[in-house]
C-alpha positions in Angstrom: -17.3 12.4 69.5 -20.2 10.0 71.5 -20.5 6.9 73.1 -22.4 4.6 71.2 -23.4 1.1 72.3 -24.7 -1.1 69.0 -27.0 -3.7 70.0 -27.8 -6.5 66.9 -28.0 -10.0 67.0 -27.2 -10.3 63.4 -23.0 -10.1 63.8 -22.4 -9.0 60.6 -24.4 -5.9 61.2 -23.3 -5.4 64.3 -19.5 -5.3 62.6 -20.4 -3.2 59.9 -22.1 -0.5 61.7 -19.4 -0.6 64.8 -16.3 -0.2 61.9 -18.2 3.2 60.4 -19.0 4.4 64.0 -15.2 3.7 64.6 -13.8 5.2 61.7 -16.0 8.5 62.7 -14.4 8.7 65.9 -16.7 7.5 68.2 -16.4 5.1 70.9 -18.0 2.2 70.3 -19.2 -1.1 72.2 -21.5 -3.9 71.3 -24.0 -6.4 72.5 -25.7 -9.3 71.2 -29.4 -10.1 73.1 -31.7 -7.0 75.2 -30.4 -8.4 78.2 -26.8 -7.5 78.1 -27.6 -4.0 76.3 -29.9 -3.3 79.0 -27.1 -3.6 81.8 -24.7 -2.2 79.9 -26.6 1.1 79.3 -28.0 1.2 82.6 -24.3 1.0 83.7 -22.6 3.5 80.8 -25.2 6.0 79.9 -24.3 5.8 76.1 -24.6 8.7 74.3 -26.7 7.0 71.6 -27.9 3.8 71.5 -28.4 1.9 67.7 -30.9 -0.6 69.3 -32.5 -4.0 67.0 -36.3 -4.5 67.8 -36.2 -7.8 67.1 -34.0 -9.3 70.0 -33.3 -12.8 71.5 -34.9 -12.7 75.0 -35.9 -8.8 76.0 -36.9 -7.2 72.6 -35.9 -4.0 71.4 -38.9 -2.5 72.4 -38.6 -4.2 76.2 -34.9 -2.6 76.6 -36.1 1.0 75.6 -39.3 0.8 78.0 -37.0 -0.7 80.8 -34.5 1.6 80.4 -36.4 4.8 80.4 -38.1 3.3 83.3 -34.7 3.6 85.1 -34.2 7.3 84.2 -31.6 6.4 81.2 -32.0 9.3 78.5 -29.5 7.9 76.3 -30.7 9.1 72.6 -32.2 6.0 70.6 -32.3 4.6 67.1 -34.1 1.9 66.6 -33.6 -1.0 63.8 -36.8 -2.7 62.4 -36.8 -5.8 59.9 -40.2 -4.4 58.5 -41.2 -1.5 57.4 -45.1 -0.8 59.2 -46.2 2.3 60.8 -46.8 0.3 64.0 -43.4 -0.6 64.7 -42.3 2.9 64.2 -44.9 4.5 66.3 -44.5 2.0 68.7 -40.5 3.0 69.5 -41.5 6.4 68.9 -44.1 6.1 71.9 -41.4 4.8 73.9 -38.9 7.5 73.7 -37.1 6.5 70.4 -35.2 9.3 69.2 -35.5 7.4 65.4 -35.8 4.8 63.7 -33.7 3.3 60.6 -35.4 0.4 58.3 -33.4 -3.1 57.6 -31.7 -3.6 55.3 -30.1 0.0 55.4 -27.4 1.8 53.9 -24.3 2.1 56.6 -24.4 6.0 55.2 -28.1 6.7 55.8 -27.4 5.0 59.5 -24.2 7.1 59.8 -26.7 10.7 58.5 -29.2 10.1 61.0 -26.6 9.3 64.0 -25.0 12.4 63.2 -28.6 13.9 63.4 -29.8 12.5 66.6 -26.2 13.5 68.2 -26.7 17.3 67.0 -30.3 17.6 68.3 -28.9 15.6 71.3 -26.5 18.2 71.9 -29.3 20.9 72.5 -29.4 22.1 69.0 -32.7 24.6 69.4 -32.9 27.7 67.5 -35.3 28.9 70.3 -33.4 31.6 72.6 -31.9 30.5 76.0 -34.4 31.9 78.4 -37.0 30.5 80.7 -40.2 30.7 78.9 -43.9 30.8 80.8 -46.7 28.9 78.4 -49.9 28.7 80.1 -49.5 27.2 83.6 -46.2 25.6 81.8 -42.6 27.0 82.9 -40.3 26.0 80.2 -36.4 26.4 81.1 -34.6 26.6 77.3 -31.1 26.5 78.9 -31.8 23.6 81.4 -34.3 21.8 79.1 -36.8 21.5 81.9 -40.6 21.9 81.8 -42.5 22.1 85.2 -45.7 22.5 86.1 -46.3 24.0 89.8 -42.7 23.5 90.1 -43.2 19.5 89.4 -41.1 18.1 86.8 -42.8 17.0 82.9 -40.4 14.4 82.2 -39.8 15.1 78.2 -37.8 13.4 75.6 -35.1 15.5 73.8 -37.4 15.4 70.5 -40.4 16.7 72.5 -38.7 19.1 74.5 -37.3 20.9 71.2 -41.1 20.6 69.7 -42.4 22.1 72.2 -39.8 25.0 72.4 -40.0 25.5 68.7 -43.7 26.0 68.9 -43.9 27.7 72.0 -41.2 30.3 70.4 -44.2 31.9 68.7 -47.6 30.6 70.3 -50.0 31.0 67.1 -47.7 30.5 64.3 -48.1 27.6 62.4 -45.3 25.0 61.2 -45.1 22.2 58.9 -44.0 19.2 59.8 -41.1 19.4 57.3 -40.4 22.8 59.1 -40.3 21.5 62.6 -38.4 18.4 60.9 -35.9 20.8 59.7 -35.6 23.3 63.2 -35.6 20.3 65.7 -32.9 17.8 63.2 -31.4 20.2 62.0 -31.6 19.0 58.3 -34.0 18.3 55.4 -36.8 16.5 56.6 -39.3 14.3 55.0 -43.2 16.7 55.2 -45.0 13.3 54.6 -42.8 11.1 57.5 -45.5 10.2 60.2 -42.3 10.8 62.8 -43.6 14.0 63.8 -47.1 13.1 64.2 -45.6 10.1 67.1 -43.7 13.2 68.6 -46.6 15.6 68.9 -49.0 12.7 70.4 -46.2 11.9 72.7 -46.2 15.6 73.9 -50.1 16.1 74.2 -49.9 13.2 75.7 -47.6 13.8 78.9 -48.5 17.6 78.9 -52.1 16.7 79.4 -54.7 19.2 79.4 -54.7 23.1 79.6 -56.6 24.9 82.7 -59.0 25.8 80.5 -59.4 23.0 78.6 -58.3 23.0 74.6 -54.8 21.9 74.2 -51.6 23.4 73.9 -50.4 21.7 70.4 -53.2 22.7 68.2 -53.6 20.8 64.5 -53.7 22.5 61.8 -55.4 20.4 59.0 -53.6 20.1 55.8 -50.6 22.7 57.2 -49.1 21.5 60.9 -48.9 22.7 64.3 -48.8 25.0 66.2 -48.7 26.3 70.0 -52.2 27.4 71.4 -52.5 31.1 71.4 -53.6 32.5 75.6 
């Protein structure tokens, strides 16, 4: 069972979602405005973290940049009032883990907790071994990619994208395949979540030696690793 601090201004929710955490087993704490959650995750190191965007003071958004400024890798879902791509890209561009639209189902909260906890857990069907990719050294079992032996600080949804594709460089997945492999359960093909993910990882892997990238696109199919 996982540490979980909820953070709403909205008590009701905040009730509601702690009593179904609670009746899962998990351990369960609360907070009310971004600046309380931020100290109490920089202090806990929650497992998970259910965070609102729309916060009194430090936004949902401000917590998630200031704590993974500080090194805190605690799994996120965020909360958003409206459902637009930008919000959702914009958490997932900050190391969101998820995101779950208001007003939601306590059950559809509780599926994708149990989701984000699974793939937080290391779930990766690629094999435990240290992998070489290009000028990339990617350590399955420690969950470390390094380049010249200096670190490529990776979220846990990135790191498992890029071990999935890097499993067999050249083969092409589907984003409802890689949905599927890295959650560990049906995932939506049309949901622009894995596109935020794969930017994300282009992103901080950069550019290869010789130019190209290492996440290729696929038009019309999905991704896949570069074949060198």
């Amino acid at each position: 069972m996982a540490r979980i601090l909820v953070v709403d201004d909205e008590p009701h929710i905040t009730d509601v979602v702690s009593a179904y955490l609670a009746r899962e087993g998990h351990t369960v704490e609360s907070a009310a405005d971004g600046d309380t959650a931020f100290g109490l995750a920089r202090t806990t190191r929650p497992d998970l973290i259910i965070l609102d965007v729309g916060l009194p003071g430090r936004s949902g958004f401000d917590v998630l940049r200031d704590l993974r400024a500080e090194g805190v890798e605690s799994a996120v879902i965020m909360l958003t009032a409206r459902d637009e791509l930008i919000d959702r890209v914009a958490g997932l561009e900050l190391g969101a883990d998820d995101y779950v639209t208001k007003p939601f189902e306590p059950r559809e909260l509780l599926a994708r907790v149990g989701a984000v906890l699974r793939r937080q857990g290391g779930r990766s069907t690629a094999a435990a071994v240290t992998r070489d990719f290009m000028d990339l050294r990617i350590d399955i079992e420690a969950r470390e990619v390094t380049r010249d032996a200096a670190p490529i600080l990776l979220t846990r949804v990135e790191f498992d994208l890029l071990a999935t594709l890097t499993e067999r460089p050249g083969t092409v997945l589907g984003r409802g395949q890689l949905g599927e492999r890295i959650y560990g359960e049906a995932f939506e093909a049309d949901d622009r979540t894995m596109d935020s993910h794969v930017k994300n990882l282009r992103r901080k892997l950069g550019v290869p030696p010789d130019g190209g990238e290492y996440i290729e696109t696929v038009r019309g199919v999905g991704y896949r690793a570069a074949r060198r």
